[in-house]
C-alpha positions in Angstrom: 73.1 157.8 79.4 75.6 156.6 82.3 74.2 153.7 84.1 73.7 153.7 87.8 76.9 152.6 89.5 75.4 150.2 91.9 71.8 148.6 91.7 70.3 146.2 94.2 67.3 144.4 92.9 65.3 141.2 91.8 66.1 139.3 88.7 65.2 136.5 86.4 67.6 135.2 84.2 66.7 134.7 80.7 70.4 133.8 78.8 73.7 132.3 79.8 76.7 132.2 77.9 80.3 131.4 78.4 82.0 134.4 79.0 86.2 133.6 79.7 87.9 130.4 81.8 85.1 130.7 84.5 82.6 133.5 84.3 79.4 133.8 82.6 77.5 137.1 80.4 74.2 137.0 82.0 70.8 138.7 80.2 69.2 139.7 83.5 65.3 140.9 83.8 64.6 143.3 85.9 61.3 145.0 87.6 62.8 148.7 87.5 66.0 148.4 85.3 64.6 146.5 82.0 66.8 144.1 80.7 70.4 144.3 81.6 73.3 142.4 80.4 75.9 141.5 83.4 79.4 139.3 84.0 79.0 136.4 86.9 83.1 136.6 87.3 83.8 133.1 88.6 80.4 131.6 88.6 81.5 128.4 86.9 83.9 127.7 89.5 82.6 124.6 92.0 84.0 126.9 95.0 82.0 130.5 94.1 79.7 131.9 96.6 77.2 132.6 92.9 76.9 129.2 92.1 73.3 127.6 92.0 72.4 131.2 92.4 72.3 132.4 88.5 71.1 129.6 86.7 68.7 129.9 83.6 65.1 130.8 85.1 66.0 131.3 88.4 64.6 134.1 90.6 67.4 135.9 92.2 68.5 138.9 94.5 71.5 140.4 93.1 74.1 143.3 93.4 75.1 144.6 90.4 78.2 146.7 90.2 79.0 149.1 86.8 82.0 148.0 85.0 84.0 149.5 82.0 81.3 148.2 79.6 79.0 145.9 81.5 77.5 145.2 85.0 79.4 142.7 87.1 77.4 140.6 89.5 79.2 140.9 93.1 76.6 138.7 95.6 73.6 136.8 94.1 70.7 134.8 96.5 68.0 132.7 95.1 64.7 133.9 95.8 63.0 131.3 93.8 65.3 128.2 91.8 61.9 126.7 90.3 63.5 123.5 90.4 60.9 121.8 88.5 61.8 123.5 85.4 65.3 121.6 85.7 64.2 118.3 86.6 61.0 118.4 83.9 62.5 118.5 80.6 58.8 119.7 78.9 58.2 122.4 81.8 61.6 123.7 81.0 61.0 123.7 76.8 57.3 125.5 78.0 59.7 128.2 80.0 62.5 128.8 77.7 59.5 129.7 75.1 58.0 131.8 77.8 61.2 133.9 78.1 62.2 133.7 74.2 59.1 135.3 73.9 59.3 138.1 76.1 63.4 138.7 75.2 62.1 139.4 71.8 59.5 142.1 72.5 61.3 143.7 75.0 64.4 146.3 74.5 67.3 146.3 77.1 67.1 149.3 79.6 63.2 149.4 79.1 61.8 148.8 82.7 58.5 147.3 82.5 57.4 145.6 86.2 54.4 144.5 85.0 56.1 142.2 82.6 58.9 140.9 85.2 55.9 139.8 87.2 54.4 138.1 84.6 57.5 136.4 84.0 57.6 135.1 87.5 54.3 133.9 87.7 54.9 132.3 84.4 57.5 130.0 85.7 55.6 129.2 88.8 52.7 128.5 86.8 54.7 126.3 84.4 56.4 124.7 87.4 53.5 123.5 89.0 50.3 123.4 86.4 49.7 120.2 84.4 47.3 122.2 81.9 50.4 123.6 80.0 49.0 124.1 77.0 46.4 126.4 78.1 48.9 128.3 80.8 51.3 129.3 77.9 48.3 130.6 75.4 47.1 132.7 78.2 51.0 134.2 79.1 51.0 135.0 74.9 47.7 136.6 75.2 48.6 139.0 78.2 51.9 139.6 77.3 51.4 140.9 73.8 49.1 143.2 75.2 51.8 144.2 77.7 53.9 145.2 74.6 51.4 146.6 72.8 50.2 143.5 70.2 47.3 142.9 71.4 45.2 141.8 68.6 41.6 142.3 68.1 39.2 139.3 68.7 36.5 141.7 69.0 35.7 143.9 66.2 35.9 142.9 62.9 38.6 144.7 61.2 37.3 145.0 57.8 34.0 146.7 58.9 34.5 147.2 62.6 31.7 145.6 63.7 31.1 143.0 66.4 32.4 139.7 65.8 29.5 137.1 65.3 29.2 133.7 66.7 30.0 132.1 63.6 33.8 131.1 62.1 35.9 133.6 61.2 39.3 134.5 59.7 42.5 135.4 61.3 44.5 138.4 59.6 47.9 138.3 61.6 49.4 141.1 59.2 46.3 143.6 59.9 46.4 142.6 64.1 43.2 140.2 64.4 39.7 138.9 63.3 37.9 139.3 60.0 34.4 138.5 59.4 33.1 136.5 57.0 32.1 138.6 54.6 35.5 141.1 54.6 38.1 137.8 55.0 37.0 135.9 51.9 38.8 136.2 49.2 41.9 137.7 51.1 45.2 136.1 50.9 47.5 134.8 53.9 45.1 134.7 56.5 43.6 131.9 58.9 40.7 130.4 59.4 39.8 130.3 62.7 36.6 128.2 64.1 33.8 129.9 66.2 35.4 127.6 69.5 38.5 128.6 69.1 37.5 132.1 68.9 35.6 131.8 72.0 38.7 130.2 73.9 41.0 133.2 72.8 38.4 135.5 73.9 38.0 134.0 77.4 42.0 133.7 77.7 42.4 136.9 76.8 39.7 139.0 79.0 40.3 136.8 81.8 42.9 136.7 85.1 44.4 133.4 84.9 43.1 132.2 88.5 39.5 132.4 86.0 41.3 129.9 83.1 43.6 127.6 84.7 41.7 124.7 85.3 39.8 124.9 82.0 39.4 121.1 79.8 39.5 121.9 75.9 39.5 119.2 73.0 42.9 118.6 72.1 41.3 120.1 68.6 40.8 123.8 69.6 44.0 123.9 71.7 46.4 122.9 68.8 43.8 125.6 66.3 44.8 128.2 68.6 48.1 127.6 69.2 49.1 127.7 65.4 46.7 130.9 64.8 48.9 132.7 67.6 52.1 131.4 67.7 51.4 132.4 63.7 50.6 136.0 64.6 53.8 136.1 66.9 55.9 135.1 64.4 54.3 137.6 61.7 54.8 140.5 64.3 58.4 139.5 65.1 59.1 138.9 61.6 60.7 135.6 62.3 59.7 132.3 64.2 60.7 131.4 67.9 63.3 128.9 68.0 62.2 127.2 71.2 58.9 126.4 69.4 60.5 123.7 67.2 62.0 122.4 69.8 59.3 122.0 72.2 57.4 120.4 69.4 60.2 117.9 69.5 60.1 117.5 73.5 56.2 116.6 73.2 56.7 114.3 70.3 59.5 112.4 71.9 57.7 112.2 76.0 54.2 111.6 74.1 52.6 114.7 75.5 49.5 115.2 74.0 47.1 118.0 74.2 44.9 115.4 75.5 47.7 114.5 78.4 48.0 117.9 79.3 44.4 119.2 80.3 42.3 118.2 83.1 38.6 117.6 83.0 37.2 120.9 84.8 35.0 122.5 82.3 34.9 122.5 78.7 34.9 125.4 75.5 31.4 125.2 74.7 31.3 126.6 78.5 32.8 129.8 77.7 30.8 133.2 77.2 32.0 135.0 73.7 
């Protein structure tokens, strides 16, 4: 299909490269185009009208003009820099994991606006929330819905009935929860406790104006981040390489899980 010859439109950018002596190959996200790949002619020049317009995460209006085999980007304007994500180097590893994630469920040319907007709020969120930890496990949550991963924290899927309040196991091949009684036994599945159950639960049934202030022992959030960042990687068939290195980033600024949460409510709060 020939692509539109000239698009005017919002964008996030979600990879750089070097491209030539001064340009720059651009993965742009778009709320009506998908993802589109586009050169920034001259962007790395001091002197270019583009520069400080198309860094990594910024929110941009751009013009996009069809070339011989890719888009080339004629006038950019930031709509949103989130400068915090430069100047914090663990809000920047939380966003580069947000956007690694939704580059690798998402196809080029696929428009999707519900998922650019869940990208921007993403990066606000990440700019300004100090509950990090429970900001990204929501955007996993909502976004694999998006896509069409949504796994079950409901039903069981051995006997499709409801989940108890009781521990349970995590079946990331099979998309979700097992009971008791149809998990033991099987191989390469999780355990999952009855709180950290609950917290997925809440996350994922609930807006995140309803979650962002929550308090959780430091004990749940790292049990859920392993049972889903474990699903993702099952589903994608491979692991997310800005995982590891976030992992580093808290290790090295001494971010615990403890660090990151704020004394609001707490998971035996939550409704299953």
């Amino acid at each position: 299909m020939a692509r539109t010859r000239t698009i005017r439109t919002e964008t996030i950018v979600l990879r750089h490269q070097v491209f030539g002596e001064a340009d720059r190959l651009l993965t742009l996200l778009t709320p009506n185009h998908g993802k589109v790949r586009a050169i920034a002619k001259g962007v790395r020049r001091p002197s270019s009208r583009k520069t400080g317009h198309l860094d990594l995460y910024m929110r941009s209006d751009v013009l996009l003009v069809s070339g011989r085999n890719l888009y080339v980007i004629t006038q950019a304007q930031t709509i949103d820099a989130y400068r915090q994500l430069r100047e914090d180097l663990v809000r920047s590893s939380y966003a580069s994991c947000s956007i690694e994630l939704l580059d690798s469920f998402t196809p080029d040319g696929e428009p999707n606006i519900d998922l650019y907007y869940l990208l921007g709020k993403m990066l606000s969120r990440v700019s300004a929330s100090d509950n990090l930890s429970i900001v990204m496990r929501h955007y996993e949550l909502h976004l694999l819905a998006m896509v069409g991963f949504r796994p079950e924290l409901e039903f069981c899927l051995g006997d499709n009935k409801p989940i108890q309040p009781e521990n349970q196991y995590f079946d990331a091949l099979a998309g979700g929860v097992l009971c008791p009684n149809c998990g033991v036994g099987r191989r390469n599945i999780l355990p999952v406790s009855v709180d950290a159950l609950k917290l997925m639960r809440f996350l994922q049934r609930n807006k995140y104006s309803s979650v962002k202030n929550l308090s959780v022992r430091s004990r749940i959030l790292a049990e859920i981040e392993n049972v889903q960042l474990h699903y993702i990687s099952v589903q994608l068939e491979r692991q997310l390489k800005s995982v590891d290195f976030l992992d580093r980033v808290r290790r090295l600024n001494n971010v615990s899980f403890d660090n990151i949460t704020r004394a609001v409510g707490a998971v035996n709060g939550f409704d299953q």
